[in-house]
C-alpha positions in Angstrom: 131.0 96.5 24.9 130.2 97.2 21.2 127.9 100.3 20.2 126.0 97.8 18.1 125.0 96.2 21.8 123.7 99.7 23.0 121.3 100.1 20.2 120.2 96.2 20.4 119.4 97.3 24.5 117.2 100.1 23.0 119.8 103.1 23.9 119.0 106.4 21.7 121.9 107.9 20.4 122.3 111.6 20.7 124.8 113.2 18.1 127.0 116.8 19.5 128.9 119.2 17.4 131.8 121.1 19.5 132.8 124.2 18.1 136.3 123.7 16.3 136.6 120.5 17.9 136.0 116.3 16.6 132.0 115.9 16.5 131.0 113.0 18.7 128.1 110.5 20.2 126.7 109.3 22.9 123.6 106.5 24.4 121.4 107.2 26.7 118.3 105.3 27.7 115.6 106.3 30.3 114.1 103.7 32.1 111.2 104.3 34.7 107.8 106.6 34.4 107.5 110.0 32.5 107.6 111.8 35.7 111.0 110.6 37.1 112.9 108.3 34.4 116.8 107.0 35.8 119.0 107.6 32.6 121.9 105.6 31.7 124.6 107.2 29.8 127.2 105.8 27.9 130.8 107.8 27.4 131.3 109.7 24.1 132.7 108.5 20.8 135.9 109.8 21.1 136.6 108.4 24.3 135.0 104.9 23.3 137.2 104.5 20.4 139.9 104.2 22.6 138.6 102.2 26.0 135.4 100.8 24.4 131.9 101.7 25.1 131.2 102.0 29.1 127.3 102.9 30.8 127.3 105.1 33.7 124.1 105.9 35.6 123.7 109.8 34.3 124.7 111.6 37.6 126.6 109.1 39.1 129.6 108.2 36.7 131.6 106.7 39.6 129.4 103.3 39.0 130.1 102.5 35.6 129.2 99.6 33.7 132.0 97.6 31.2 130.5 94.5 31.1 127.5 93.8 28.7 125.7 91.1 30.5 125.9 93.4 33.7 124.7 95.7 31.8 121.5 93.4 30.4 120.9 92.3 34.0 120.7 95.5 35.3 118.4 96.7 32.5 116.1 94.0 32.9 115.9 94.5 36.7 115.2 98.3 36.5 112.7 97.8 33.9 111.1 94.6 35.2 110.7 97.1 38.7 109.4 100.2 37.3 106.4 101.6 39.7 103.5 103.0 36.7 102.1 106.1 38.4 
């Protein structure tokens, strides 16, 4: 998956300084209502760089996402199924 493909899918990208260390970048995109949003999370920049760009569901990073039209289906699901309290 390409980062490009994270911004097309409406992810927001969230820049981090470490102290000493490599600055880096991540995705996240909240999907569901103001009072209880699921995010997904995509791995850092460093680590993409060298296993491309994977989407974990923040919380749970033993499902994770590799594939972009996975990916696409299961953002269209959650977002086609959001309950607007």
């Amino acid at each position: 998956m390409k980062e490009q493909d994270l911004i097309d899918l409406g992810f927001e990208r969230t820049d981090e300084t470490e102290g000493g260390g490599e600055d880096y970048h991540y995705y996240t995109l909240d999907i569901g209502n103001d009072y209880v949003p699921m995010c997904l999370i995509s791995n850092a920049s460093d680590e993409a760089k060298e296993n491309d760009w994977t989407v974990s569901i923040f919380d749970y990073e033993s499902i994770e996402f590799k594939d972009l039209v996975e990916l696409i289906k299961l953002v269209s699901l959650l977002k086609n199924n959001v309950k607007n309290k």
